[in-house]
C-alpha positions, 0 to 999 in steps of 0.5 A, a space after each residue: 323209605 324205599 318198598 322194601 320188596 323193590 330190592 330182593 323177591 318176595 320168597 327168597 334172595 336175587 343176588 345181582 350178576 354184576 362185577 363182585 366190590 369188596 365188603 361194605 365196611 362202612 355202611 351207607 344208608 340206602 346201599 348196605 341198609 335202609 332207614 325206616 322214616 318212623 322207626 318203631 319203638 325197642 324195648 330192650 333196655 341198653 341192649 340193642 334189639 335185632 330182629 330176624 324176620 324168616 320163614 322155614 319156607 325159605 331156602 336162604 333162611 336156611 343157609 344163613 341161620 348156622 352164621 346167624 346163630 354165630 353172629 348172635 353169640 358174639 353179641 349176647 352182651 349187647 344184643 337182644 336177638 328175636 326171630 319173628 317167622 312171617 306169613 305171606 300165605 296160608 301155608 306160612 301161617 301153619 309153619 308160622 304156627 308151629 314156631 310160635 307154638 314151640 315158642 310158647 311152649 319154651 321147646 324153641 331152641 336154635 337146635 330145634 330151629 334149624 332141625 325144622 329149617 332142615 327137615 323142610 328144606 332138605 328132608 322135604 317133610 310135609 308140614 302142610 297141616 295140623 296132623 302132619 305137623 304134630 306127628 313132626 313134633 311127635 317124632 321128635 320128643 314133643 307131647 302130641 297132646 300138650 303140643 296141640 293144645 297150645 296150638 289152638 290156643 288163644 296163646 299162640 293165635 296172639 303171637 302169630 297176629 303180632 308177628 303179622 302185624 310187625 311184618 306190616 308195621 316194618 314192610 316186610 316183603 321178603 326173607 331173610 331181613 334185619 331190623 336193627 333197634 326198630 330203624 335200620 332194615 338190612 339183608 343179603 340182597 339189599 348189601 348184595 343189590 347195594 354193592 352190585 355183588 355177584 359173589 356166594 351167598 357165604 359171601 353175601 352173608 359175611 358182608 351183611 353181618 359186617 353191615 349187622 357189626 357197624 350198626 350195632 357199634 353206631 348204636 351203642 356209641 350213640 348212647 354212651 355219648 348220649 348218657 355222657 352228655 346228660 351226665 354233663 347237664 346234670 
């Protein structure tokens, strides 16, 4: 597979200045998404994982979570969605912290999601350390002592050493992007790159989603025809 990184910048989406194409309702492989060459095992039963890598960090994580949140709930009868909050540096790994801690703590609602995406990228809130952080969690409802604890804890040490590995097991270089049942890698810059789009990011994120449809359609009919033809052997 191609170095993901290649195609957009490490913190962020590079939308190219070329002349506009119509959405990709046909994805193809190499232009609208990428095939890893040894994808990773989903464990989701018969729903199809998709997996959101972001980081509050990032502006274009921001503006695409309100469609992605759309996206997932004209899914949820087919799809197991998972966000896994990257970590490039050491001032990722505190927001990545902070994530895996709500998570932990079952506190993690797409409501509360994007309130963080909001305070830091429109608010500017500091969360560049432990206090900064937990007066956030504070202000907003959470216990101050229970949230620390799980903070430190082994718990959420663990989630974030997963998360860092998967960012390395489907090289991750950059955010937002999409995995879709461990081989199929997508984003707004690989569909925008792909097409030479240089239309909006509103824009951008409606052709990935359309991309995000078709593979998910491609999966499901591959084991209804796959279940079809086992039912035929037996």
């Amino acid at each position: 597979m191609k170095k993901i990184h290649r195609l957009f910048l490490a913190i962020g989406l590079s939308i190219v200045t070329c002349m506009a194409v119509a959405s990709p309702d046909a994805p193809r492989n190499g232009v609208d998404y990428l095939t890893l060459e040894k994808p990773l095992p989903a464990e989701t039963g018969k729903k199809v994982e998709v997996i959101e890598f972001f980081g509050y960090f990032c502006s274009h994580c921001y503006l695409f979570d309100a469609a992605l949140v759309k996206w997932m709930e004209k899914h949820n009868r087919d799809v197991t969605f998972k966000r896994v909050h990257i970590n490039f540096n050491d001032n990722m790994a505190l927001q990545q912290r902070l994530f895996y801690t709500l998570s932990a703590m079952g506190k993690m609602t797409n409501s509360l999601h994007h309130k963080i995406f909001d305070a830091v990228q429109v608010k500017r809130t500091r969360l560049r350390n432990e206090t900064q952080i937990a007066d956030y969690v504070q202000k907003n409802g959470i216990d101050r002592n229970k949230f620390l604890e799980m903070y430190r804890s082994f718990t959420v040490q663990s989630l974030c050493d997963g998360a860092v590995q998967m960012q390395s097991a489907y090289q991750i270089e950059g955010v937002p992007t999409i995995v879709i049942d461990g081989r199929y890698v997508t984003s707004l810059a690989i569909v925008s790159e792909g097409n030479n789009f240089s239309g909006t990011e509103e824009e951008a994120q409606v052709m990935t989603m359309k991309v995000m449809d078709n593979l998910v359609a491609r999966i499901l009919k591959e084991r209804q025809e796959s279940q079809k033809n086992t039912a035929k052997k037996k």
